[in-house]
FIGUMI-27118 format. One record per atom (N, C-alpha, C): x, y, z. Coordinates in steps of 0.2 Angstrom, whole numbers, padded with zeros to 4 digits, always signed. Layout:
BEGIN
XYZ...
# end
This chain:
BEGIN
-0097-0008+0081-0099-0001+0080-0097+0004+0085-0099+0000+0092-0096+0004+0098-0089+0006+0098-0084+0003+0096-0077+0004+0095-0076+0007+0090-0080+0009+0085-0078+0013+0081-0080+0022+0082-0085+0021+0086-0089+0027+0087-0081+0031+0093-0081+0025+0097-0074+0027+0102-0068+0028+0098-0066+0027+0093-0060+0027+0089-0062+0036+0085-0068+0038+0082-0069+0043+0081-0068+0049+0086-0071+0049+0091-0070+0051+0098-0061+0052+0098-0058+0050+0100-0053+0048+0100-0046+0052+0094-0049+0051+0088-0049+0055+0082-0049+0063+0081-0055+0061+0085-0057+0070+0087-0059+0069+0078-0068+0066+0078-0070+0067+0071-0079+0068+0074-0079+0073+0071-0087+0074+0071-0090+0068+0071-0097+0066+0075-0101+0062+0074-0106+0061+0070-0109+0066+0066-0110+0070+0063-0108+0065+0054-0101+0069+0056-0099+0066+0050-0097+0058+0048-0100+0056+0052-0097+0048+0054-0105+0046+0048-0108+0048+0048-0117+0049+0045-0116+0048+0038-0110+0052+0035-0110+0054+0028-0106+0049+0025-0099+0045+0029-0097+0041+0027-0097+0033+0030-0100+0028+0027-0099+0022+0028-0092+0019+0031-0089+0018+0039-0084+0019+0041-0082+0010+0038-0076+0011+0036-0072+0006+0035-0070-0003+0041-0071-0007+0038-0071-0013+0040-0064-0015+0040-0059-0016+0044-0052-0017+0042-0052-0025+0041-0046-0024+0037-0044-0034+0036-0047-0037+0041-0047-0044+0039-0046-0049+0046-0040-0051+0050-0041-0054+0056-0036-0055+0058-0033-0061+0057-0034-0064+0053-0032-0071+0051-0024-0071+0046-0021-0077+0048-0013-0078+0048-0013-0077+0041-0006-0075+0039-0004-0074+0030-0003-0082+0028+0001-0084+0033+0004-0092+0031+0006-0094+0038+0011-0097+0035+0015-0102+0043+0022-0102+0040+0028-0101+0046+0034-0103+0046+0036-0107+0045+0040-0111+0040+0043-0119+0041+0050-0119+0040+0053-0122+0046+0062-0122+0048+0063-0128+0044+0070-0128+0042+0074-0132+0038+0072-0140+0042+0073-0146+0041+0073-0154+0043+0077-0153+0051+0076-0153+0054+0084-0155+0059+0084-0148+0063+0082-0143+0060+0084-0137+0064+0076-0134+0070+0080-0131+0075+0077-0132+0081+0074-0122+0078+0069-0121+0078+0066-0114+0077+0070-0109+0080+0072-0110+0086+0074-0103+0091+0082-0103+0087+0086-0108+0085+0090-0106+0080+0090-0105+0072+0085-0104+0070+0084-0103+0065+0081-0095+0062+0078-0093+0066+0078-0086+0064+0072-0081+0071+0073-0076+0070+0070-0071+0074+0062-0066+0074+0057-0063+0075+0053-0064+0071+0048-0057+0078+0047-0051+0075+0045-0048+0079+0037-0044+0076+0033-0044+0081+0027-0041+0078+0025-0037+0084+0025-0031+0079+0022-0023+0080+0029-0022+0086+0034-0024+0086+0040-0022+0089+0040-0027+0094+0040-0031+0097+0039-0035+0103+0040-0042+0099+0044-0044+0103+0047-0052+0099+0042-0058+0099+0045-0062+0096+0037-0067+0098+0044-0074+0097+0044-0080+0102+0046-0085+0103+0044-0089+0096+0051-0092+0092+0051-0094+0084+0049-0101+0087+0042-0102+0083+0039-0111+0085+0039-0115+0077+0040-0120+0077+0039-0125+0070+0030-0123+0069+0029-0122+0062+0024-0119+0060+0022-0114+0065+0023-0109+0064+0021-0101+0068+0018-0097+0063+0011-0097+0063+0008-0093+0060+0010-0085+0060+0010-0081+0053+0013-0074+0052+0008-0070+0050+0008-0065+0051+0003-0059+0050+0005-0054+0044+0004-0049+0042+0005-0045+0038+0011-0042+0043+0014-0035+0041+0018-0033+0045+0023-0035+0050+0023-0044+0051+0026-0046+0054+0035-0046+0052+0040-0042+0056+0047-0044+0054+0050-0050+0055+0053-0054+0049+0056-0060+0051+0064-0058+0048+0069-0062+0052+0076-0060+0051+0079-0067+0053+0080-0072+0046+0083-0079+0048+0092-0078+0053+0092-0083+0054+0100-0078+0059+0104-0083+0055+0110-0079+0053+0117-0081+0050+0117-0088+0047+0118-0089+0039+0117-0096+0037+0111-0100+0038+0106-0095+0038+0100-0100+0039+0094-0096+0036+0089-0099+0033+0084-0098+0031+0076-0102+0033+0071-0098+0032+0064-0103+0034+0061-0101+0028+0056-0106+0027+0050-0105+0022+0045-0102+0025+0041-0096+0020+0036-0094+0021+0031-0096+0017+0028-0102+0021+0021-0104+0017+0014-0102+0015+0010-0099+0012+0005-0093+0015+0000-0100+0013-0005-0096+0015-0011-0100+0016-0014-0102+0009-0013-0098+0004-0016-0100-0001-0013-0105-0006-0013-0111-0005-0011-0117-0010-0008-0115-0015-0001-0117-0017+0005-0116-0021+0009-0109-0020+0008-0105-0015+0011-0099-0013+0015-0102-0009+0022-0100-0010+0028-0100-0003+0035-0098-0007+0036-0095-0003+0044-0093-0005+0049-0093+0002+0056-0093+0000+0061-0093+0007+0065-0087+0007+0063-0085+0016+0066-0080+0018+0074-0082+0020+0078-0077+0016+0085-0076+0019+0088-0070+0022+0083-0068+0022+0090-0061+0023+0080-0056+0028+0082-0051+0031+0076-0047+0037+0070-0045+0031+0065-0047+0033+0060-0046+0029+0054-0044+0034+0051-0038+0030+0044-0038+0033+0038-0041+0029+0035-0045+0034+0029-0050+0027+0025-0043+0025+0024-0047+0018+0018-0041+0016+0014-0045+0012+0007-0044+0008+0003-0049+0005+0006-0051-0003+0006-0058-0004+0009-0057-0012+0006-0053-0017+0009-0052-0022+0006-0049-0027+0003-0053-0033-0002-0057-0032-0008-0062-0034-0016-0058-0037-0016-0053-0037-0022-0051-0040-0019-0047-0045-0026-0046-0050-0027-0043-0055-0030-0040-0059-0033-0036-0061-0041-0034-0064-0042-0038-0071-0046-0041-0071-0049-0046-0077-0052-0040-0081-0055-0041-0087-0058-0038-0092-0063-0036-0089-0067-0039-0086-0074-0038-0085-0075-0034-0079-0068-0032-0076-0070-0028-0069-0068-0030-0062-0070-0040-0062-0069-0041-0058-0062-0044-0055-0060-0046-0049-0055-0048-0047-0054-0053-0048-0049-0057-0051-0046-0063-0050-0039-0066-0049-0039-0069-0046-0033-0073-0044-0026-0076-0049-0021-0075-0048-0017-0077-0055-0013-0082-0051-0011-0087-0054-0007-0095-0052+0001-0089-0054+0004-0085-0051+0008-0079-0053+0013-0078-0046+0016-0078-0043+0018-0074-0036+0024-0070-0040+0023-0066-0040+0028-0060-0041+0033-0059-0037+0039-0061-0038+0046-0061-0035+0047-0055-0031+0048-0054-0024+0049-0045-0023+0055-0045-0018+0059-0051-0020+0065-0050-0017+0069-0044-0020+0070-0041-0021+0073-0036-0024+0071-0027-0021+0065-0029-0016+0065-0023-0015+0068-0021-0013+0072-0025-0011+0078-0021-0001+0083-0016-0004+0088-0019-0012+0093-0019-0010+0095-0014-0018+0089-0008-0019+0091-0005-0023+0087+0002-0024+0093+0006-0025+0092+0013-0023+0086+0020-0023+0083+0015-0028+0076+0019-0031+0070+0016-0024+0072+0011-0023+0065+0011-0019+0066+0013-0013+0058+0015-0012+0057+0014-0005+0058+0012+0002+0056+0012+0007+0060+0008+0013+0055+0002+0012+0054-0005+0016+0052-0010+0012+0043-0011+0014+0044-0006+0022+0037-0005+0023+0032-0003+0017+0035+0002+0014+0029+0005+0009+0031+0002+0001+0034-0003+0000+0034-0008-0006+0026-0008-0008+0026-0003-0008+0015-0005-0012+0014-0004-0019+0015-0011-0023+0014-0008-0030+0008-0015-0034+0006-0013-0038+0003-0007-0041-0001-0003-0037+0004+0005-0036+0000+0009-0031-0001+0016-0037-0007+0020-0039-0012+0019-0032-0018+0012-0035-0021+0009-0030-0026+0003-0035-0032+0005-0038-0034+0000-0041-0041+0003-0045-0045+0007-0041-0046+0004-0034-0054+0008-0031-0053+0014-0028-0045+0018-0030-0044+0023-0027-0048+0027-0029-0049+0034-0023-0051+0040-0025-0047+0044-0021-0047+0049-0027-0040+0055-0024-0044+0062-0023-0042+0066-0019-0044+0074-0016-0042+0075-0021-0045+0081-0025-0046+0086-0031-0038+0090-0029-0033+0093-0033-0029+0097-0031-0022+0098-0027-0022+0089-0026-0018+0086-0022-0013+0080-0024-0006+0083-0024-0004+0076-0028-0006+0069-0026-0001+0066-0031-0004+0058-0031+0003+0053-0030+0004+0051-0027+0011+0045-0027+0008+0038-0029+0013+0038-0036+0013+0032-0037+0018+0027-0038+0018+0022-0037+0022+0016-0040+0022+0011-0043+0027+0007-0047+0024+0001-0051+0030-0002-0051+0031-0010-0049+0037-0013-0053+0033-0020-0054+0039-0023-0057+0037-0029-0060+0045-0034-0060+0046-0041-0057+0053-0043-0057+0054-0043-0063+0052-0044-0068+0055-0045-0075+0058-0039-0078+0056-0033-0076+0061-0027-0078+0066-0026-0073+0070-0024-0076+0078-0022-0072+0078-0017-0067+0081-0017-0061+0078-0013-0055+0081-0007-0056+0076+0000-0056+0077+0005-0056+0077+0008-0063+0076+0003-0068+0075+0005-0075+0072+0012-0076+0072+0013-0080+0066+0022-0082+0062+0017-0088+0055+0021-0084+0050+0018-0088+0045+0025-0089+0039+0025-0092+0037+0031-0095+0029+0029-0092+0027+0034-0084+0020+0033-0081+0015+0039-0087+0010+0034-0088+0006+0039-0093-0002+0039-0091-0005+0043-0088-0011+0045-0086-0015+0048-0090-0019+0046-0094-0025+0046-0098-0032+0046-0093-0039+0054-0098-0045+0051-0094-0045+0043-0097-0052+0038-0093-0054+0033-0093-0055+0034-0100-0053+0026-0103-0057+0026-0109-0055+0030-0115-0049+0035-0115-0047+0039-0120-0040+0038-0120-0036+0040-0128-0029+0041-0128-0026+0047-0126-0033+0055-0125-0029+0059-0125-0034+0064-0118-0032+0070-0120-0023+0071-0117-0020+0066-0113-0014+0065-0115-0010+0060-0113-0006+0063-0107-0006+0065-0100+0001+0063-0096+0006+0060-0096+0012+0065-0099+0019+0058-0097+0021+0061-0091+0023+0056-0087+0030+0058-0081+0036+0051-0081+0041+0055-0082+0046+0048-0083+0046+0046-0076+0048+0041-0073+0052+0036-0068+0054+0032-0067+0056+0027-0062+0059+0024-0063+0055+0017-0060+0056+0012-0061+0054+0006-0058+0054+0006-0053+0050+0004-0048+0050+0001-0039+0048+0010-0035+0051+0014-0039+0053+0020-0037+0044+0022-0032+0043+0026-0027+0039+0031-0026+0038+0036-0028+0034+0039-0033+0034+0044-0038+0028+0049-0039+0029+0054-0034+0025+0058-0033+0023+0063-0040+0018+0064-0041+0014+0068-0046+0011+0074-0047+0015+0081-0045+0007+0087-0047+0008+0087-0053-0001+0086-0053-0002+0088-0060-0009+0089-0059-0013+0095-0064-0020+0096-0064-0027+0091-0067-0028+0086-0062-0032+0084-0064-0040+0084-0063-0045+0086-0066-0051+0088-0068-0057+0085-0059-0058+0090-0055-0061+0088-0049-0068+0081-0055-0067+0075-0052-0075+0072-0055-0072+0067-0057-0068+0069-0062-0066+0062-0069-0061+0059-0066-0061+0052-0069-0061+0046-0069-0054+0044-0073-0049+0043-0070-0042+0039-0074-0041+0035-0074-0036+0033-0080-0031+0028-0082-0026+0029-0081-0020+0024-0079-0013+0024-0078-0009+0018-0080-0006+0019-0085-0001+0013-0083+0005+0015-0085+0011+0011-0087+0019+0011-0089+0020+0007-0096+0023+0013-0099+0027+0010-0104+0033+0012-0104+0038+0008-0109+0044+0008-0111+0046+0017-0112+0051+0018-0110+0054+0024-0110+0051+0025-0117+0056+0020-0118+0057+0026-0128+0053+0023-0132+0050+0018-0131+0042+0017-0134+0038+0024-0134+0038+0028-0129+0034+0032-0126+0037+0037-0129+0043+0040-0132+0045+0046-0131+0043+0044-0141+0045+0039-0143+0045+0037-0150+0038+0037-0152+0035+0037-0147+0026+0037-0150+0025+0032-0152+0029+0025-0152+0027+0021-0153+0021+0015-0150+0018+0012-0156+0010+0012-0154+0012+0002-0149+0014+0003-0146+0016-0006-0142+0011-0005-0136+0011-0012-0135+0007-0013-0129+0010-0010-0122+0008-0008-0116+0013-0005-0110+0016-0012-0104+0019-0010-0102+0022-0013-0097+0017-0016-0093+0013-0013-0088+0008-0015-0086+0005-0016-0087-0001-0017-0080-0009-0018-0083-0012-0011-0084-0019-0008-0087-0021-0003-0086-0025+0000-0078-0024+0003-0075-0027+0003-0068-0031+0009-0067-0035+0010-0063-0038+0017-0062-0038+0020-0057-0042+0027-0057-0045+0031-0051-0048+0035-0052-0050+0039-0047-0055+0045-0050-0054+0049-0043-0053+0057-0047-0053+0061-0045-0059+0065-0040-0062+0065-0034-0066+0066-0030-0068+0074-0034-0074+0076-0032-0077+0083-0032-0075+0087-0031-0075+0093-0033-0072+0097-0027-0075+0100-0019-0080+0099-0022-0083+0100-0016-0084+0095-0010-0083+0088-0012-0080+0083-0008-0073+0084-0004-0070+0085-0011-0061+0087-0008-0061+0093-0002-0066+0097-0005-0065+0103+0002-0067+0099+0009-0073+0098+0008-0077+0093+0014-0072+0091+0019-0069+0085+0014-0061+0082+0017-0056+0084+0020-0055+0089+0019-0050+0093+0020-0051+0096+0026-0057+0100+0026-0060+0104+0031-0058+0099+0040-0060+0093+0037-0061+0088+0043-0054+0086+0045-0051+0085+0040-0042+0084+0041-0038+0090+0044-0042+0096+0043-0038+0102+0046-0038+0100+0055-0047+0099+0055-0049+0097+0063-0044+0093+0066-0044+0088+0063-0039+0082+0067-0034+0083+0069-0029+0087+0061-0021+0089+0064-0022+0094+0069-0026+0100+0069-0025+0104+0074-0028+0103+0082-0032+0097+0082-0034+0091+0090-0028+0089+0090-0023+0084+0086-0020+0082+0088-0012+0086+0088-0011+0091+0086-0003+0096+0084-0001+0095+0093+0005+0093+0089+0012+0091+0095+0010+0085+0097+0006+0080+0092+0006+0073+0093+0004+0071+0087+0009+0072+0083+0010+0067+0077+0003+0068+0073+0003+0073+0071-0002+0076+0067-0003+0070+0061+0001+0071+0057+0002+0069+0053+0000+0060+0052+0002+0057+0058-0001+0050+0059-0009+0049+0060-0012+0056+0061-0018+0054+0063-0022+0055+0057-0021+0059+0054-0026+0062+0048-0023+0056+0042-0018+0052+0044-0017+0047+0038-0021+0042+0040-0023+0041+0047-0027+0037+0049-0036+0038+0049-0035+0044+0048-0041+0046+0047-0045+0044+0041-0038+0047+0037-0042+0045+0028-0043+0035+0027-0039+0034+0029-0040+0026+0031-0047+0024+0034-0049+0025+0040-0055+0025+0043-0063+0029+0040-0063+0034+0035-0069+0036+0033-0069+0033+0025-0064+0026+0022-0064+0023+0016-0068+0019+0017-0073+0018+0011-0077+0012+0011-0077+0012+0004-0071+0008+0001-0071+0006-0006-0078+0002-0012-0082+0000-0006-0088-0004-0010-0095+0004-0009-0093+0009-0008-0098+0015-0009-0093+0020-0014-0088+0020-0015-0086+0024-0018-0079+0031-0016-0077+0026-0009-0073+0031-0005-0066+0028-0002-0064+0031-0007-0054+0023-0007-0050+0029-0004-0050+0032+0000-0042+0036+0003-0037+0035+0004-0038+0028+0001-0031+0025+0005-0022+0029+0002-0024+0030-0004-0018+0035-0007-0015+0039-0005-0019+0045-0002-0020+0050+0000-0017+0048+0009-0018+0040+0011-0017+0042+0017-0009+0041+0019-0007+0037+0013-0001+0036+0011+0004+0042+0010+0001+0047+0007+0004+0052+0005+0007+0056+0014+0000+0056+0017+0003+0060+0024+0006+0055+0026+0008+0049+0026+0013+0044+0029+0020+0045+0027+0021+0045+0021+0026+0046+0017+0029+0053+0020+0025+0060+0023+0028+0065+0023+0029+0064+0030+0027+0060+0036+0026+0059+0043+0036+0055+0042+0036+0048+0039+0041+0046+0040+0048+0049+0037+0047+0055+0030+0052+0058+0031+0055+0061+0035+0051+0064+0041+0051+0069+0043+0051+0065+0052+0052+0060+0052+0052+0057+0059+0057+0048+0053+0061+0049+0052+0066+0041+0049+0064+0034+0053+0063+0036+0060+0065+0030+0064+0059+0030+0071+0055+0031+0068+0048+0032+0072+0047+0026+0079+0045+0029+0084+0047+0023+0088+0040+0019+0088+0041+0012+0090+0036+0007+0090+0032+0008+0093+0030+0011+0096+0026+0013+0103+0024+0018+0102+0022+0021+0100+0019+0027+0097+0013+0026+0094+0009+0031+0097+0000+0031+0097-0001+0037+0092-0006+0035+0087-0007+0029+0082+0000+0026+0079+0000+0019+0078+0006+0016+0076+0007+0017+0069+0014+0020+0068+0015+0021+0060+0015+0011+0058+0016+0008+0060+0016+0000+0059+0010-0001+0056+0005+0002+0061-0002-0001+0060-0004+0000+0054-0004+0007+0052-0005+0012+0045-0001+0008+0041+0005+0007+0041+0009+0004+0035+0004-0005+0032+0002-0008+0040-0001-0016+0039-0005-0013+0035-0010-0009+0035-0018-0007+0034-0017-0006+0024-0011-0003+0024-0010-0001+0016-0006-0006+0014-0003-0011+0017-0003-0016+0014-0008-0023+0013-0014-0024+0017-0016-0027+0017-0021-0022+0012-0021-0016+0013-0028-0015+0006-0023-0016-0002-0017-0015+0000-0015-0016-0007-0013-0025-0010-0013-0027-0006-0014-0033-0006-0019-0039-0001-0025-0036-0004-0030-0041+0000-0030-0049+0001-0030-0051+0007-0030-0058+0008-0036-0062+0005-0037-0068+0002-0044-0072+0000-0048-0073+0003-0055-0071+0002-0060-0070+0005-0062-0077+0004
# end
């Protein structure tokens, strides 16, 4: 609690408002999996392996983290084994780990497990996507909540569709067919949103088939069905108000890093406060606007990227 009262401080965030929101408990720090080199081969030839910028000496079974860059060197590859029993794939070519894409919403709400690993070799090497730090999809996820007013970036792929496909994002309230939201896109794509949605209420989103979509025809969708819900307005101001505070404490120091870290630190998805989309969004407009952000830089765009991949891919409790 102490450290986070210090981290608020720090923030430049009322204490005050620390009161109204149940501050956030970040992942744990426990390993995604472990390294495994080829029979015969010696680690330090076999690939390179850096966390949060700073190298780390390649060991036979080397535990990995989230955000961790691994880069096998010329002609060689290692396995990435994760912790959860029957999960591993092999790295060949510079990867940053991110958590598999293994959940799913059951009917009843709850989360469970799929015996499933979703292939995402593909992100790297095609046009529509994003850089591979923000490969977060299904984004945004169920226990999102969005500021009133404010666009929404989403994305969605899946390796059995063709990369970069057009597919048809369609945003319904919960529970209804209509009014129906279309916006075309494209697969893997980052696919930002205005559009008026109702301060309060509650949505649905998933993907269909382009021309299913355009044909009205009544098919199952691509995806799964996923949600969120549109904050208050008078919440969304609340928010806002406090995010103006932060950027202009910190202006001419990465404004923009901090108020995405901010919406990150006031989420508490088990009361009903999921920002994490929203902190993505000022992430998104931080690294176009800075491409090659240095590693060492307070608060770490690194950090922010592990945190929305680690909430978009939670590790097993």
């Amino acid at each position: 609690m102490i450290r986070k009262v210090l981290l608020m401080v720090f923030l430049g965030i009322p204490i005050c408002f620390f009161m109204e929101f149940a501050a956030l408990s970040f992942a744990s720090d426990g390993h995604l999996g472990i390294l495994k080199v080829p029979p015969g081969v010696k680690p330090v030839k076999c690939y390179k392996l850096l966390r949060e910028g700073k190298p780390v000496k390649p060991k036979h079974n080397l535990p990995v983290f989230v955000g961790d860059e691994v880069e096998p060197l010329p002609k060689q590859h290692v396995r990435l084994i994760y912790r959860r029993p029957g999960y591993e794939e092999d790295i060949r070519q510079w990867k940053i780990v991110g958590m598999p894409q293994k959940f799913i919403e059951s009917e009843n709400g709850k989360i469970r497990s799929v015996k499933v690993l979703t292939p995402r070799s593909g992100d790297s090497d095609s046009p529509c996507f994003p850089s591979r730090p923000l490969n977060l999809s299904p984004w945004p996820k169920n226990s999102t909540t969005i500021l009133a007013g404010e666009p929404i970036i989403f994305r969605w792929y899946d390796a059995k569709i063709p990369l970069c496909d057009e597919v048809m994002l369609v945003i319904v309230p919960s529970g209804k067919k209509k009014p129906r939201i279309e916006e075309k896109m494209q697969a893997g794509e980052l696919k930002t949103v205005n559009t008026n949605l109702n301060p309060g209420q509650s949505y649905d989103w998933f993907v269909e088939k382009k021309k299913s979509a355009e044909k009205k025809e009544n098919v199952p969708p691509l995806s799964e069905i996923h949600h969120f819900k549109v904050l208050s307005a008078e919440e969304s101001e609340n928010i806002r108000k406090h995010l103006d505070k932060v950027g202009k404490r910190h202006q001419g120091r990465s404004p923009l890093l901090y108020q995405a870290l901010y919406l990150q630190f006031i989420s508490n998805p088990a009361k009903g406060t999921d920002l994490y989309a929203d902190s993505l969004r000022f992430l998104k407009k931080y690294l176009e606007e800075n491409p090659s952000p240095h590693k060492e830089k307070s608060p770490s765009p690194h950090k922010i990227v592990e945190n929305l991949q680690r909430h978009c891919w939670p590790e097993d409790e």
